[in-house]
N, C-alpha and C positions, 0 to 999 in steps of 0.2 A: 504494500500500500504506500502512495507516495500522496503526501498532501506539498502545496504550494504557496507561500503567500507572498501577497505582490502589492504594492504600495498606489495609491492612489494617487492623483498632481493636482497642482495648482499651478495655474499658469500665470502670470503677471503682464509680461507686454509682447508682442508681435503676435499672438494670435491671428490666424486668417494668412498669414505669410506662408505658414506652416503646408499649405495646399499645391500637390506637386503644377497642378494647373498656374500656381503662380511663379512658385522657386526655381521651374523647370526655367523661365525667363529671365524673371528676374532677381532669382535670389531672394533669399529668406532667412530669417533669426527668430527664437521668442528668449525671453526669461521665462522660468519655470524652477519647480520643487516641486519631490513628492514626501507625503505627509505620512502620517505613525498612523492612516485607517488604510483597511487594505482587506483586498478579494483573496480568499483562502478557497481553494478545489483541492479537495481530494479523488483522490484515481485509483482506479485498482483495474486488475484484470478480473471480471464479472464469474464466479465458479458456475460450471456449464449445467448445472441441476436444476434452473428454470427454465420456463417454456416462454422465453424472450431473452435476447444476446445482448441489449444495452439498454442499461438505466442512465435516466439523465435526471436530477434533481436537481432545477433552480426554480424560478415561481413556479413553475410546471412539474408537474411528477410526469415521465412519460417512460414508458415500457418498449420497447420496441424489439421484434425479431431483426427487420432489417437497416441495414445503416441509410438505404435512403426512405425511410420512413422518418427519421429524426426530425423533429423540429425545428430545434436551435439550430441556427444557420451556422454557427462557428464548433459549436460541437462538430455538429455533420462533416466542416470541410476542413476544419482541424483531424480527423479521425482520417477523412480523404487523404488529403495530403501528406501526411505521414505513411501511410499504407498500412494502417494499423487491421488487422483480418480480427483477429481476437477477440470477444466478450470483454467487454469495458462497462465500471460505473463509473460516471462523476457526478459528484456531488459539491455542490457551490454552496458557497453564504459569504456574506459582505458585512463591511465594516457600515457602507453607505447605501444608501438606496439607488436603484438602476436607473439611466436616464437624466442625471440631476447635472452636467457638466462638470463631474472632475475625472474625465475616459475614462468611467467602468467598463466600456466596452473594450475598449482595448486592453484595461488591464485585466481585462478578461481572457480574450486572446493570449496576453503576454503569461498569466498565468498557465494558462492550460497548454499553451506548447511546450515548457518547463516542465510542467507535470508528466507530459505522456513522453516526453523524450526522457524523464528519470526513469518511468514506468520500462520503457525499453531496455535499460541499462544503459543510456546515453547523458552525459551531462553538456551541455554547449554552453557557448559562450556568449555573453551580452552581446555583443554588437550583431550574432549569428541570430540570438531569440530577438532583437529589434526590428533586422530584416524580414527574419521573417513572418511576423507580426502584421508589418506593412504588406507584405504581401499577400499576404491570406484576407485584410482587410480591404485592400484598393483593388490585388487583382482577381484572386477568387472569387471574391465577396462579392465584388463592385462594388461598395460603399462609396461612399460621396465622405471623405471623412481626411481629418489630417495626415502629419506624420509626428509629430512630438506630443500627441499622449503614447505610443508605443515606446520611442524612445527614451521616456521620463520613467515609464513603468519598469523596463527592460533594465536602465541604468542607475536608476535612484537619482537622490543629492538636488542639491540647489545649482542650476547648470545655465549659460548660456549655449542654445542647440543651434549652431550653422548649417542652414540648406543649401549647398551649391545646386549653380545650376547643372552643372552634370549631375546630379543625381548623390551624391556625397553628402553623408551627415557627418557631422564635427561636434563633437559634445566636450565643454572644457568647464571644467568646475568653479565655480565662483567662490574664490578663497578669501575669506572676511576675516577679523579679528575677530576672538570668542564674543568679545561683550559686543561687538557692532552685529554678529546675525542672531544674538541673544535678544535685545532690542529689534530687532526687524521682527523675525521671530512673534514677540509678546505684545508687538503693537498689532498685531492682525487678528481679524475679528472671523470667523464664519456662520452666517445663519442657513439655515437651510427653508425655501420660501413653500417648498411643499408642492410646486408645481415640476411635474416632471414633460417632459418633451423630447424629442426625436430628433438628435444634434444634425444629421444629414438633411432632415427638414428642411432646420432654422439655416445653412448655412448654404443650400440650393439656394435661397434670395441673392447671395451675391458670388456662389466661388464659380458658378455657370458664366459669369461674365464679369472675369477677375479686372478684363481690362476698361472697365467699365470706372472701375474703385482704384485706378491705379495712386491719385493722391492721397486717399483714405490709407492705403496699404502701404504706401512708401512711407509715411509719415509715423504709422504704426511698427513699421521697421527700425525707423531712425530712434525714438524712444526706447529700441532694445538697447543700445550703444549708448544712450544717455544715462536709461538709467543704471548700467553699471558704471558708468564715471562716478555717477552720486555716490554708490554702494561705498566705489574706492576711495573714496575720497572721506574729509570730515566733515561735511556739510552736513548739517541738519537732518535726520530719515523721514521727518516730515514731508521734504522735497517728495521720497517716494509715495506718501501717498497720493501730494499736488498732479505727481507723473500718470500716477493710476486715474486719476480724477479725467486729465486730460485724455489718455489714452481710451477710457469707457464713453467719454463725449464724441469721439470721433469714431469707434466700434459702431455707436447707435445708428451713425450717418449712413454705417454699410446698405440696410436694408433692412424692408420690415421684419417685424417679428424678431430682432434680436432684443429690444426690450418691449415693455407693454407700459401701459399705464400701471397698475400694480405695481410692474420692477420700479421703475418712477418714484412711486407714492413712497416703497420700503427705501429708494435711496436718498428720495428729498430729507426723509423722516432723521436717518441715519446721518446726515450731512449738517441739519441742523440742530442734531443733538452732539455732535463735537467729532463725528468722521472726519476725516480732511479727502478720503477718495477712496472708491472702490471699482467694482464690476461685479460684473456677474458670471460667472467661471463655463468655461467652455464655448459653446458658440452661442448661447445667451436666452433668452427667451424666459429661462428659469430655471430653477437648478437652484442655486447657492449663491448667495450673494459673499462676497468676501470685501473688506472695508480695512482700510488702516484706520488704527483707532490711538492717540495715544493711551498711556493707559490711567491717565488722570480723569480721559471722558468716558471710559470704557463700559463703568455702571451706567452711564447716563443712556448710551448709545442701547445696548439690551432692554434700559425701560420703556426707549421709545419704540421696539420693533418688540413688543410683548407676544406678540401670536407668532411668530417667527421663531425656531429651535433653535437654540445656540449651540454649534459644534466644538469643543477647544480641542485643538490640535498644536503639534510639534511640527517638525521639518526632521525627517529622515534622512539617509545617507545608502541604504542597502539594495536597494533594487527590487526585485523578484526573487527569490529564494526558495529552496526546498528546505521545508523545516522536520518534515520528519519522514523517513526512510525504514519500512518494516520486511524485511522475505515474507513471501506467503508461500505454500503448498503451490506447485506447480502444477496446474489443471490442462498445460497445452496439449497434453499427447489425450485426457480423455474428450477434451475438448474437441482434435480431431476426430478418435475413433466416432463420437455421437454422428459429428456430420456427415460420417456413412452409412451412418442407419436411420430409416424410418419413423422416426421419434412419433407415437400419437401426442396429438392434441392432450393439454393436462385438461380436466374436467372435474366438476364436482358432483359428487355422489347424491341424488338423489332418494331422503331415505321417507319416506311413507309417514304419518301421523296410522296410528293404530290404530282401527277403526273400530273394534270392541274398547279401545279405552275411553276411545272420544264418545263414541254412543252412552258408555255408563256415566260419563261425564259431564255430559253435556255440552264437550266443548266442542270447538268447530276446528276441523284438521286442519293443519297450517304445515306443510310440509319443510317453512324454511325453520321451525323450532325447536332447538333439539332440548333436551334437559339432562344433566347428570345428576342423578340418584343415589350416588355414591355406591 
């Protein structure tokens, strides 16, 4: 049995850059960190004694004899793609809820390739589970989706991610003084607003016609390079929320549906209870709102968004990780011999209500009720 756990991100500035539709031209950056909540799947190879070959539990309980009967679109082509033949369960559960923009889908993805290539006897390496992450989401999938939640997942840490345009990712860690990303760190806020959405959705409005947004998007690039000069330097961290402020005002311009009136209402709310600037994490719509807060407004800022869940989080360092690794009894060779044989159908025994008990009894036969009498 191998289980997985993989960290979830926050992304800060270039968002939308991140889309090969744009980096393939013109080049792309974000800031990003991933955080201490994180998608755990466990995996195992499925023992061949029931009459279906793969379980899959995430909201869905599903049973399945065959692999294209799966539902889950990344189970199915994650099992595909690997060439896995064998009886598989996975079993998922999350730190965060699905849909909310911090890539649970892809550290979904990132998890579960991790997991079935331990399940294998294979261990890979980060930049190997990044790619191919990307690939199972952009080309297998066709997802309409970035590239730096995979690589945040895959890699951990607080990173500035270069997109060249050939196709090249560059991931360099953003190395701060302890008390300078302590302070960064403790001034950030996240609510979660309870609205979930469909990030390929929200972000169809503008990466279909990147060069539509090229000012929007250049501009949201160049704030990646800013705000690490702030980071470097001793200026005020307030600066980065000012940055985040600016960078969510100009995100909104992309296109609709990246915020609402709602998002609005929680940010005006949050802004004049002593925010200095936030966003809303991932391609926006709803999800999570995240806010720099100093932390002398911090109570203030929670009273005014009272119906709003407050998340407190850290900033990680580790990646994706296999945390626990068990042997099991090897079932491949009876696994084979079954698939030569005619296996019946399993069925349940239908067994009679007594028809002299129920007569003296009065009651009415019900065949689905059994009793033990001891």
């Amino acid at each position: 049995m191998i289980i997985s756990r993989t960290p979830f991100r926050v992304s800060f500035f270039g968002g939308g850059t991140d889309y090969p539709a744009w980096y393939r031209e013109h080049g792309g950056a974000v800031v990003a960190t991933t955080i201490d909540k994180y998608c755990y799947l466990q995996c195992r190879y499925l023992p061949p004694f029931f009459d279906y070959k793969y379980r899959v539990v995430w909201s869905q309980l599903e049973n399945r004899k065959e692999l294209g009967d799966i539902e889950h679109p990344v189970v199915r082509s994650v099992l595909e793609h690997l060439g896995i033949e064998r009886g598989v369960e996975v079993h998922h559960v999350g730190d965060l809820p699905a849909r909310s923009g911090m890539g649970s889908s892809s550290t979904f993805t990132v998890g579960l390739l991790h997991a079935l290539y331990a399940l294998q006897g294979r261990m890979i390496g980060r930049e190997q589970l990044m790619e191919e992450s990307i690939h199972v989401e952009q080309n297998l999938l066709q997802e309409l989706v970035g590239s730096q939640d995979q690589v945040s997942a895959a890699m951990g840490g607080f990173n500035k991610i270069t997109f060249c345009r050939n196709g090249d990712i560059r991931v360099n860690p953003i190395v701060l003084p302890s008390d300078r990303i302590d302070e960064l760190d403790g001034s950030l806020m996240l609510f979660y607003t309870g609205i979930v959405r469909t990030a390929s959705r929200i972000a169809a409005n503008y990466v279909t016609d990147v060069h539509a947004k090229k000012r929007q998007l250049r501009i949201l690039k160049e704030l990646v390079d800013e705000s690490v000069d702030l980071l470097s330097s001793t200026a005020s961290l307030e600066g980065f929320g000012e940055l985040l402020d600016e960078a969510w005002r100009m995100k909104r311009s992309l296109g609709p549906g990246i915020s609402t009136p709602e998002v609005d209402d929680y940010y005006s709310r949050a802004r004049e209870a002593g925010a200095v600037g936030g966003k809303i994490t991932g391609a926006g719509g709803g999800g999570f709102l995240l806010l720099y807060v100093p932390k002398a407004k911090q109570a203030a800022v929670a009273a005014a968004l009272p119906e709003l869940v407050h998340v407190p989080f850290r900033f990680e360092s580790a990646g994706s990780q296999i945390i626990f690794y068990d042997r099991e009894e090897d079932f491949a060779a009876v696994e084979a011999e079954r698939e030569t044989r005619p296996i019946r159908d399993f069925r349940e025994l239908e067994i009679p209500y007594p028809e002299s008990t129920a007569a003296a009894s009065g009651a009415v036969a019900d065949p689905k009720v059994e009793c033990d009498h001891g």
